[in-house]
Biopython code that builds the backbone (N, CA, C, O; Angstrom):
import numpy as np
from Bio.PDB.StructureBuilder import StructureBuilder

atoms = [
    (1, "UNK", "N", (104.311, 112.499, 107.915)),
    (1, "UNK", "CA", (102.875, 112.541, 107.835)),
    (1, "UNK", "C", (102.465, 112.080, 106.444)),
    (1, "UNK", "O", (103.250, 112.274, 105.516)),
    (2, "UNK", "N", (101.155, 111.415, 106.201)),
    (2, "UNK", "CA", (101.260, 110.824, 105.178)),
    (2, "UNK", "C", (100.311, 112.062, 104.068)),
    (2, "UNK", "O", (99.294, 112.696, 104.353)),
    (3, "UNK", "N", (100.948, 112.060, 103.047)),
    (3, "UNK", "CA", (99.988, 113.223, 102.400)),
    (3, "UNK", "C", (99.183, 112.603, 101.187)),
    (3, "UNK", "O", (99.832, 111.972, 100.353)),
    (4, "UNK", "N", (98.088, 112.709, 101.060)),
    (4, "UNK", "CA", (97.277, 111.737, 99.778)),
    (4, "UNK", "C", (97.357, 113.003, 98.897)),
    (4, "UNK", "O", (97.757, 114.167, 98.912)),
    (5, "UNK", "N", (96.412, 111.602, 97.707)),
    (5, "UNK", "CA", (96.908, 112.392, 96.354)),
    (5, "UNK", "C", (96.869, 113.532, 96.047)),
    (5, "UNK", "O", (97.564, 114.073, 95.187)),
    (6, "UNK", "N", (95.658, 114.254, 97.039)),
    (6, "UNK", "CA", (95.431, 115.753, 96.534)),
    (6, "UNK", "C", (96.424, 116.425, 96.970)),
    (6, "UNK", "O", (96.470, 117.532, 96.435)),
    (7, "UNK", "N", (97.258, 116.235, 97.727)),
    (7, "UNK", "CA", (98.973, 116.960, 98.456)),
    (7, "UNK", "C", (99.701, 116.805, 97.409)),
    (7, "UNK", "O", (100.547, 117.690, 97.276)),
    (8, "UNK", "N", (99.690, 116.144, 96.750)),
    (8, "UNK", "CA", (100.899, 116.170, 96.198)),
    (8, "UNK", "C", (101.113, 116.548, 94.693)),
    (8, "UNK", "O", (100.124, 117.228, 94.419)),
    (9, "UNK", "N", (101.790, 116.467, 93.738)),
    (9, "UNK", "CA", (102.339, 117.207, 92.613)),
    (9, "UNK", "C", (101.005, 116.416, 91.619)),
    (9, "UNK", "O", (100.521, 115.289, 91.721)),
    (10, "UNK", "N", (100.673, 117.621, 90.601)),
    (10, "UNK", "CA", (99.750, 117.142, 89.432)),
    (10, "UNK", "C", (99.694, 116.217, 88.795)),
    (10, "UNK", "O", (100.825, 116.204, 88.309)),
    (11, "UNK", "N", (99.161, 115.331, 88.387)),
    (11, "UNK", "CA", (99.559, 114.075, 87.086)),
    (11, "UNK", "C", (99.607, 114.358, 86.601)),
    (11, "UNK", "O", (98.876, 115.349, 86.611)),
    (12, "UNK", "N", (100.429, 114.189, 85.274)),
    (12, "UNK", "CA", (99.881, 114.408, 83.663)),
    (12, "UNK", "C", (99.055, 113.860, 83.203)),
    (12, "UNK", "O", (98.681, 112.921, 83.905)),
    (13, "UNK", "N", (98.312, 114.030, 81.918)),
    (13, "UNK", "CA", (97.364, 113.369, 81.833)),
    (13, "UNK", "C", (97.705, 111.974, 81.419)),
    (13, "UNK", "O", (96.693, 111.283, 81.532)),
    (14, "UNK", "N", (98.977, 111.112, 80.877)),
    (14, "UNK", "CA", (99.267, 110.095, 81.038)),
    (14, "UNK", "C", (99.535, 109.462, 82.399)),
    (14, "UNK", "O", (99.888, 108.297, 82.583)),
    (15, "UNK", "N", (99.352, 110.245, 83.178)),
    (15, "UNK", "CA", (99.180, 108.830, 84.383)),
    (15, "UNK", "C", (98.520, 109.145, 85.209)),
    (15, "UNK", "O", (98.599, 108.587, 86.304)),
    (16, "UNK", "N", (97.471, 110.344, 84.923)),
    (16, "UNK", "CA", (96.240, 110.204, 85.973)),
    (16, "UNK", "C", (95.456, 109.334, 84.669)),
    (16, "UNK", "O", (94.328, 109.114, 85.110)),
    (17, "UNK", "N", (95.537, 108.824, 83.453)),
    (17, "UNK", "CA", (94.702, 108.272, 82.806)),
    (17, "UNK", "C", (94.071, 106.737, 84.252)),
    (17, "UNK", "O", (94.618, 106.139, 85.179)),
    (18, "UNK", "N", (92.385, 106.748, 83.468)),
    (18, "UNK", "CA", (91.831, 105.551, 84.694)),
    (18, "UNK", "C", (92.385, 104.424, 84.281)),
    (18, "UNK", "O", (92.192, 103.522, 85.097)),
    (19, "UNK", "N", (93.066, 104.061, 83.245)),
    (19, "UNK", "CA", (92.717, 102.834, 82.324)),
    (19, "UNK", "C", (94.583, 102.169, 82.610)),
    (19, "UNK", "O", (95.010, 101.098, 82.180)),
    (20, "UNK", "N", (95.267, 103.058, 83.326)),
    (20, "UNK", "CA", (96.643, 102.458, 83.529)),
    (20, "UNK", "C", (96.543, 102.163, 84.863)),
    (20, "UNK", "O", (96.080, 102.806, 85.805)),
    (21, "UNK", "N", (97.307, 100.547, 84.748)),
    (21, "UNK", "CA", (97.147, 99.893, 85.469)),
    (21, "UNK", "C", (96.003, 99.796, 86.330)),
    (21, "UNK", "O", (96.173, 100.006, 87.531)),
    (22, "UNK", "N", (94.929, 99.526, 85.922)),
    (22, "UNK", "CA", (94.049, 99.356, 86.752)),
    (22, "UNK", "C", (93.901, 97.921, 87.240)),
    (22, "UNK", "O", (93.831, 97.886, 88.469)),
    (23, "UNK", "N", (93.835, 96.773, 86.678)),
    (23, "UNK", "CA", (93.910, 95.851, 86.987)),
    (23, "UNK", "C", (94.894, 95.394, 88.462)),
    (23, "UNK", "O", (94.562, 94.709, 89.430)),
    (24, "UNK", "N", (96.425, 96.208, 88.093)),
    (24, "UNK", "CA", (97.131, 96.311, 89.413)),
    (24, "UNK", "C", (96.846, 96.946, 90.476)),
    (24, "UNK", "O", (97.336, 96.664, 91.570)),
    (25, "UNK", "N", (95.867, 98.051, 90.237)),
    (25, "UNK", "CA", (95.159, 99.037, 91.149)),
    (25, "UNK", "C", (94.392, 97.861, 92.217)),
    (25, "UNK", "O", (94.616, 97.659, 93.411)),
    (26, "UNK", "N", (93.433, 97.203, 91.310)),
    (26, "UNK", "CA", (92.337, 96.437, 91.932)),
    (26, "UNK", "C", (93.263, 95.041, 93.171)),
    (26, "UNK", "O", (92.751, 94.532, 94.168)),
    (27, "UNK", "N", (94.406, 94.825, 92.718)),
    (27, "UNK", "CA", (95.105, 93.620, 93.244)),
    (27, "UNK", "C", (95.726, 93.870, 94.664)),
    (27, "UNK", "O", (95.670, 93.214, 95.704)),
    (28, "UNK", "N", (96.585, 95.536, 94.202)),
    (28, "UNK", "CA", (96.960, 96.596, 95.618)),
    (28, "UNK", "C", (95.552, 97.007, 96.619)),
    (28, "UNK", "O", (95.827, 97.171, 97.807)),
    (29, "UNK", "N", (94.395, 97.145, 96.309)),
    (29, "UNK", "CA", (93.202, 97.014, 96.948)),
    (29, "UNK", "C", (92.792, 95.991, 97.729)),
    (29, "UNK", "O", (92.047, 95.892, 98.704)),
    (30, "UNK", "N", (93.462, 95.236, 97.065)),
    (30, "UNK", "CA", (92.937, 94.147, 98.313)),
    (30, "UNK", "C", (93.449, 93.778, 99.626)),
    (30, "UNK", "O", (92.955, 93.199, 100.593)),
    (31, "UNK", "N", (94.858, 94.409, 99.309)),
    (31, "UNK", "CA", (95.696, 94.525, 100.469)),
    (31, "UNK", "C", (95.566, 95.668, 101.526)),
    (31, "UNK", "O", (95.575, 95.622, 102.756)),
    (32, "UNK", "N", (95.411, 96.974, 100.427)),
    (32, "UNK", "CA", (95.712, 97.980, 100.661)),
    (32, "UNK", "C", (94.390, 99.097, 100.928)),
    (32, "UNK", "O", (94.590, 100.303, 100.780)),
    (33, "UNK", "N", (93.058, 98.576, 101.325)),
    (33, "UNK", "CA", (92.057, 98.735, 101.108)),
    (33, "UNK", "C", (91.580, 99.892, 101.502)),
    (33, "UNK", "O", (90.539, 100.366, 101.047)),
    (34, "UNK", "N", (92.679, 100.741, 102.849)),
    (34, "UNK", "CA", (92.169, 101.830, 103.244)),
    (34, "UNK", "C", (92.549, 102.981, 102.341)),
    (34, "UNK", "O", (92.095, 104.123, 102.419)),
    (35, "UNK", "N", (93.697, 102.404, 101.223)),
    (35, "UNK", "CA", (94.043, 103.544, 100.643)),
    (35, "UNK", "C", (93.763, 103.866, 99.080)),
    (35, "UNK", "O", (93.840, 102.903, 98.318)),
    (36, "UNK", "N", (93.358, 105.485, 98.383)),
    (36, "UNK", "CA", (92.542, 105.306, 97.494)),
    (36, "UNK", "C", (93.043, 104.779, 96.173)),
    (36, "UNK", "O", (94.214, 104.398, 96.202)),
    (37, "UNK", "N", (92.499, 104.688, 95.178)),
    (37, "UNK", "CA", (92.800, 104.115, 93.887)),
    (37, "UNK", "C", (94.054, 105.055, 93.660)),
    (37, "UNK", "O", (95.189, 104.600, 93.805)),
    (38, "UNK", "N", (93.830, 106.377, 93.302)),
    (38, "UNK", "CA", (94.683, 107.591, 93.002)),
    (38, "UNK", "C", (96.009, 107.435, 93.664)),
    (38, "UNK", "O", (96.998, 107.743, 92.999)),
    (39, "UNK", "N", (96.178, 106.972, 94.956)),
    (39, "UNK", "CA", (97.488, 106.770, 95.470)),
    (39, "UNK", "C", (97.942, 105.206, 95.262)),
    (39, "UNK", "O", (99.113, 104.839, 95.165)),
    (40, "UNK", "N", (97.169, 104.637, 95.229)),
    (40, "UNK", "CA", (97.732, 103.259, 94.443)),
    (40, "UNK", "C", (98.547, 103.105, 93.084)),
    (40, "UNK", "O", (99.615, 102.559, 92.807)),
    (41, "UNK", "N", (97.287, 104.047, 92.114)),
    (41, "UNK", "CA", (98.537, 104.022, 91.099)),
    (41, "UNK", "C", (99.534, 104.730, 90.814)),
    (41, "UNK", "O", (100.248, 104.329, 89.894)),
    (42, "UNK", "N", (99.919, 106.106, 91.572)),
    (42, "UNK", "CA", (100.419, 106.710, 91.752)),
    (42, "UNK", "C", (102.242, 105.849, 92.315)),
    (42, "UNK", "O", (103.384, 106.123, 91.947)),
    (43, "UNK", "N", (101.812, 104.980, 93.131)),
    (43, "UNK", "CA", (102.540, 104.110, 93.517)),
    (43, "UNK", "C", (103.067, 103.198, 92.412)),
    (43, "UNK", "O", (104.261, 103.017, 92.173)),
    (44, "UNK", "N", (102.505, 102.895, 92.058)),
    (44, "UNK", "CA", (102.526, 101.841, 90.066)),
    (44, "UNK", "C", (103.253, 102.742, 89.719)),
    (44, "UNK", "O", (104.456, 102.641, 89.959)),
    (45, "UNK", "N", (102.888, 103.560, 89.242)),
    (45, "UNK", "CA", (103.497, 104.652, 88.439)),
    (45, "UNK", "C", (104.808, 104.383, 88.797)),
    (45, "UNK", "O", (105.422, 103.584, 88.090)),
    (46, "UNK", "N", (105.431, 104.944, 89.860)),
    (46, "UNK", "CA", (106.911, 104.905, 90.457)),
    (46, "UNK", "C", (107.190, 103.814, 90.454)),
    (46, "UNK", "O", (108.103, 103.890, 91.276)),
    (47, "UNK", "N", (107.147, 102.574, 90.134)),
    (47, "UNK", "CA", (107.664, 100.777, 90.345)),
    (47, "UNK", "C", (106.772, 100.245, 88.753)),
    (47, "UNK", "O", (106.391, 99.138, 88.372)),
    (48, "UNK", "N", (106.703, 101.537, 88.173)),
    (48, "UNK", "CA", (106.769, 100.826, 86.623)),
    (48, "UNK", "C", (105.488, 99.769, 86.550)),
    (48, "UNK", "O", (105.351, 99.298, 85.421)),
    (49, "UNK", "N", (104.709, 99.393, 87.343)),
    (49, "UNK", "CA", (103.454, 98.599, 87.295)),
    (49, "UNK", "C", (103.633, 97.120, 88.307)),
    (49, "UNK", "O", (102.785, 96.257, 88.532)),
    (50, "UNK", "N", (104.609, 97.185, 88.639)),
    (50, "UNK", "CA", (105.630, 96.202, 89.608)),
    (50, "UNK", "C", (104.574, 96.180, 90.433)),
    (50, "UNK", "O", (104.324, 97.160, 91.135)),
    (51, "UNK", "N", (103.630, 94.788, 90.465)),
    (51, "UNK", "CA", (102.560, 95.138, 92.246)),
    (51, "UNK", "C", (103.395, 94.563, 93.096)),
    (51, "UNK", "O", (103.086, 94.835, 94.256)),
    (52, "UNK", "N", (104.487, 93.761, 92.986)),
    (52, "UNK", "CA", (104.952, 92.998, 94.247)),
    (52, "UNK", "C", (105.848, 94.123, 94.649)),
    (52, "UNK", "O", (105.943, 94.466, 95.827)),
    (53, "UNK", "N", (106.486, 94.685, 93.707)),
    (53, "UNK", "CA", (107.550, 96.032, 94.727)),
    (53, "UNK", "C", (107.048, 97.219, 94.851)),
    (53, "UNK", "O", (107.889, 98.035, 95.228)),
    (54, "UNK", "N", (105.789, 97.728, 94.648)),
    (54, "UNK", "CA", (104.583, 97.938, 94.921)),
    (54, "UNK", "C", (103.984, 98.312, 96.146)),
    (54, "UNK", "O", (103.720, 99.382, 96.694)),
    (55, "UNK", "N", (103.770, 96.424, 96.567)),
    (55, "UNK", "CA", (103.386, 96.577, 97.796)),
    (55, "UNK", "C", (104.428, 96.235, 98.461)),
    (55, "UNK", "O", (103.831, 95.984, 99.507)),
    (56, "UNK", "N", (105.711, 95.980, 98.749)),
    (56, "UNK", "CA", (106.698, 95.686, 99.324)),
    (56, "UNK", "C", (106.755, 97.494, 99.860)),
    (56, "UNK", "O", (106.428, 97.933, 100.963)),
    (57, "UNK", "N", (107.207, 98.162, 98.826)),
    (57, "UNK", "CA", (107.247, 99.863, 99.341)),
    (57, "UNK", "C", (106.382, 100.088, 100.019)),
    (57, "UNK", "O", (106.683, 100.571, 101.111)),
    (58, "UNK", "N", (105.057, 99.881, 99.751)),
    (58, "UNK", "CA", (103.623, 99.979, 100.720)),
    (58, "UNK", "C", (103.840, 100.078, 101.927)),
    (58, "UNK", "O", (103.867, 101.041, 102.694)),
    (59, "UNK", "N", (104.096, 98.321, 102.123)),
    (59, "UNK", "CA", (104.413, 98.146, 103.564)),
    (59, "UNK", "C", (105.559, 98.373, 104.623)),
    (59, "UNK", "O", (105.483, 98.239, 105.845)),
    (60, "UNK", "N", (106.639, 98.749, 103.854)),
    (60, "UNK", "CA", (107.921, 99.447, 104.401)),
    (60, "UNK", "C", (107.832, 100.764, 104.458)),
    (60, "UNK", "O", (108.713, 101.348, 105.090)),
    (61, "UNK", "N", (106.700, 101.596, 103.787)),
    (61, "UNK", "CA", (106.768, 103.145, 104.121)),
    (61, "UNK", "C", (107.608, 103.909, 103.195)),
    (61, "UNK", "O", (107.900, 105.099, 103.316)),
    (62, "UNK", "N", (108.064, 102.902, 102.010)),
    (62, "UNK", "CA", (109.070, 103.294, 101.125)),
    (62, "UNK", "C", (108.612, 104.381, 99.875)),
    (62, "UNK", "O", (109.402, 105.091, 99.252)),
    (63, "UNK", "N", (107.748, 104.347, 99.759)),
    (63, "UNK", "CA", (107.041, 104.630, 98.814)),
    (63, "UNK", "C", (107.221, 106.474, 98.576)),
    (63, "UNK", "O", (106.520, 107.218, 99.261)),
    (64, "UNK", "N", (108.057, 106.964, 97.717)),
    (64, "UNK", "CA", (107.995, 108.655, 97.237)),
    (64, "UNK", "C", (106.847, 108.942, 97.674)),
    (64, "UNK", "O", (105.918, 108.153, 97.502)),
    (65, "UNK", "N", (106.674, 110.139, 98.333)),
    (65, "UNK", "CA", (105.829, 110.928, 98.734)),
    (65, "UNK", "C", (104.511, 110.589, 99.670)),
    (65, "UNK", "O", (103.334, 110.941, 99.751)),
    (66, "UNK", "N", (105.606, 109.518, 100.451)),
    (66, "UNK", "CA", (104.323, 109.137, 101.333)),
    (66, "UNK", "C", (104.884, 108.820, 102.963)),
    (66, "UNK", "O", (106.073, 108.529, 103.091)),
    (67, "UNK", "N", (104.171, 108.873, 103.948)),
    (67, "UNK", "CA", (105.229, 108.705, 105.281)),
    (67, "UNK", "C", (104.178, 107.680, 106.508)),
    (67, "UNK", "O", (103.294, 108.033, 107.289)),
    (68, "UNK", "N", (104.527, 106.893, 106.334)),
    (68, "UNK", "CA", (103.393, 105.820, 106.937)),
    (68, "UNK", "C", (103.286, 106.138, 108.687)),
    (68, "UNK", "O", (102.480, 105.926, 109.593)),
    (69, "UNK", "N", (104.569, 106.747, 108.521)),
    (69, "UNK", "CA", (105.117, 106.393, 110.435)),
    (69, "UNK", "C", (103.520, 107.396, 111.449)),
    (69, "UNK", "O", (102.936, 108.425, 111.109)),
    (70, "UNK", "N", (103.331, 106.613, 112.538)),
    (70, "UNK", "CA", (102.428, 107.553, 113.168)),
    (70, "UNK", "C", (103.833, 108.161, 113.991)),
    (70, "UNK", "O", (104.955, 107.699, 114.198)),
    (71, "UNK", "N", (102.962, 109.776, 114.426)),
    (71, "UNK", "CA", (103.699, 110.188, 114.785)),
    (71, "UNK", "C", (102.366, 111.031, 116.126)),
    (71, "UNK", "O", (101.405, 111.793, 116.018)),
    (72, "UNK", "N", (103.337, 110.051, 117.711)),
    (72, "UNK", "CA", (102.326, 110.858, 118.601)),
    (72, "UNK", "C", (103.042, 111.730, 118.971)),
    (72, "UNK", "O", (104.273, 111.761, 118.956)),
    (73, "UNK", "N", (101.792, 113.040, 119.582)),
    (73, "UNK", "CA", (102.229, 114.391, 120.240)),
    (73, "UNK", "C", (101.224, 113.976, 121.661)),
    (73, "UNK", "O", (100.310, 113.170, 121.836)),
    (74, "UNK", "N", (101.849, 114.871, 122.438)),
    (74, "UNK", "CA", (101.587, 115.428, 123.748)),
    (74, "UNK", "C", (100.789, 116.899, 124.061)),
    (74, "UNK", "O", (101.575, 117.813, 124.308)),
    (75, "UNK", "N", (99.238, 117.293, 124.090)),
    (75, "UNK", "CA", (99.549, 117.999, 124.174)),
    (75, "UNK", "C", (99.173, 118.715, 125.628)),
    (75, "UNK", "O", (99.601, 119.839, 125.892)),
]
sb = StructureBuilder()
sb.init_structure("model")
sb.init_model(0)
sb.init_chain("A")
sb.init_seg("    ")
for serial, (resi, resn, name, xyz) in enumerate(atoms, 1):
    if name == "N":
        sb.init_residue(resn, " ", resi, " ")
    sb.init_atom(name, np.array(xyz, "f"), 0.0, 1.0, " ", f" {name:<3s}", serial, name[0])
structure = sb.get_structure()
């Protein structure tokens, strides 16, 4: 299940800062449009500012603390 930023572990204040990577923030947005800034860079964060492995994790579901897969129930 996919858990956004408020699920998951605190930032420090070095990398909830707005001003890191934002530029890569805005580039993963364009792809990535349903998902928020906060988990974008959060994503940066873990791939070092890397947008191409980035969004490569994105789209493979690779990405720490995130689980893309739908998952149907019956009920």
């Amino acid at each position: 299940m996919y858990n956004s930023s408020s699920f998951r572990r605190p930032q420090t204040t070095a990398e909830a800062a707005p001003e890191k990577y934002r530029n890569e923030v805005q580039q993963l947005k364009e792809l990535f449009e349903t998902w928020s800034n906060e988990d974008l860079q959060s994503v940066l964060i873990e791939t070092s500012g890397d947008v191409e492995l980035a969004a490569a994790r994105i789209s493979e579901g690779q990405s720490a603390g995130y689980d893309l897969r739908i998952t149907v129930t019956h009920t």
